[in-house]
C-alpha positions in Angstrom: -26.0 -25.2 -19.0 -24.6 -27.6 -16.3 -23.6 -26.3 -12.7 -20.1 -26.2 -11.9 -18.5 -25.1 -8.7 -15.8 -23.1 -7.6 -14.3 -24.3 -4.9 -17.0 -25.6 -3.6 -18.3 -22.2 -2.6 -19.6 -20.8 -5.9 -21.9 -22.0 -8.6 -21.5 -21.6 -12.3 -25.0 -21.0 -14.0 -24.6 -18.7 -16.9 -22.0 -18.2 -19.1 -19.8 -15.3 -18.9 -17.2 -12.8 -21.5 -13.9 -12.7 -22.7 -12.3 -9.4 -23.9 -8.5 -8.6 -24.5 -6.7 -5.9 -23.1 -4.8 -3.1 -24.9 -2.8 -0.1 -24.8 -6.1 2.1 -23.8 -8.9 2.0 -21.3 -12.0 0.2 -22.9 -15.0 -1.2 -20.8 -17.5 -4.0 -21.1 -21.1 -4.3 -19.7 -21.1 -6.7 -16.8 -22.7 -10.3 -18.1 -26.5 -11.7 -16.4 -26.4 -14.1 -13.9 -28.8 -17.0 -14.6 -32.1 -15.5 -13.8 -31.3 -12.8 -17.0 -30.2 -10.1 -14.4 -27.1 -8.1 -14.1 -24.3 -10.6 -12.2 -23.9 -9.5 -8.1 -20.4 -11.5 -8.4 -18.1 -12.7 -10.9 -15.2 -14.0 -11.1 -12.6 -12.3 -13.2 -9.5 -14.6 -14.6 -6.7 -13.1 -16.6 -3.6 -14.7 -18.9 -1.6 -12.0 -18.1 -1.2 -8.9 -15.5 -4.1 -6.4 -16.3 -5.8 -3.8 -14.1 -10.2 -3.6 -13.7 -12.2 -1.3 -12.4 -16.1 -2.0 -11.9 -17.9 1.2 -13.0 -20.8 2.6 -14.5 -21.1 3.4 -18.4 -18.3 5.4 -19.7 -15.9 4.2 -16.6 -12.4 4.4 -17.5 -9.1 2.1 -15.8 -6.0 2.9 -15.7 -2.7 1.4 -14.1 -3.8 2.7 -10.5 -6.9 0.6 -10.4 -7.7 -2.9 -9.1 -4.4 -5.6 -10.4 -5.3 -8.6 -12.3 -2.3 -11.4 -12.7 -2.7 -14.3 -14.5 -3.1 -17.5 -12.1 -4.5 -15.5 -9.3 -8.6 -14.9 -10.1 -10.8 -12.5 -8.1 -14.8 -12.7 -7.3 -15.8 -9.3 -6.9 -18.8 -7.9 -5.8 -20.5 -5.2 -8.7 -23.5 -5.1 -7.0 -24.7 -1.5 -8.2 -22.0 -1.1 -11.0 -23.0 -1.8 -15.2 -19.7 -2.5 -16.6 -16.0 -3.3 -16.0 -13.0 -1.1 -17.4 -9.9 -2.8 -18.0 -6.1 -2.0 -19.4 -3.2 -4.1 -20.5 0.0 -3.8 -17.7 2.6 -4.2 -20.9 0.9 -6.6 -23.3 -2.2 -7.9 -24.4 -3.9 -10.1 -21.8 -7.3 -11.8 -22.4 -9.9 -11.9 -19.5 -12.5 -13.6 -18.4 -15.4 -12.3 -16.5 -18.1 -15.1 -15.7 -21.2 -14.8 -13.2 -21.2 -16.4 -10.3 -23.8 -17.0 -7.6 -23.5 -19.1 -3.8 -24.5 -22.1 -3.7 
């Protein structure tokens, strides 16, 4: 996979996951970073206004958690969290959680 960066302060060395919101909470397992372990960052992109919530197995999100909008990314540091809930705002909204590392 080639590097990429993002902007200029973050490299892109393993691909990431896309899942789509909906009406109820559902979680996904946070990707591996490059060297096949769990990510410490990624960056989480939306194309429309969801809410996250890093967790463990089994975490659920709702509408008082963490705010994603489309056009405004987040890098967030899961360090000691498995997964990532997520939930729609009012309509579907697909996201995108890649690994990131410095450098």
């Amino acid at each position: 996979m080639s590097y990429r960066t993002v902007d200029g302060l973050l490299t892109v060395n393993a691909s990431g996951i896309q899942v789509t919101s909906g009406a109820a909470s559902a979680v996904v397992a946070i990707p591996n970073d490059a060297s096949g372990t769990r990510a410490r960052y990624v960056y989480v992109a939306s194309t429309g206004t969801a809410y996250i919530r890093p967790g463990v197995a089994g975490t659920t999100c709702t509408v008082n958690d963490m705010m994603l909008v489309a056009g405004e990314p987040l890098v967030l540091n899961v360090q000691g969290f498995t997964s990532i809930a997520y939930i729609q705002e009012t309509a579907a909204a697909k996201i995108n959680i890649t690994p990131v590392e410095a450098g």
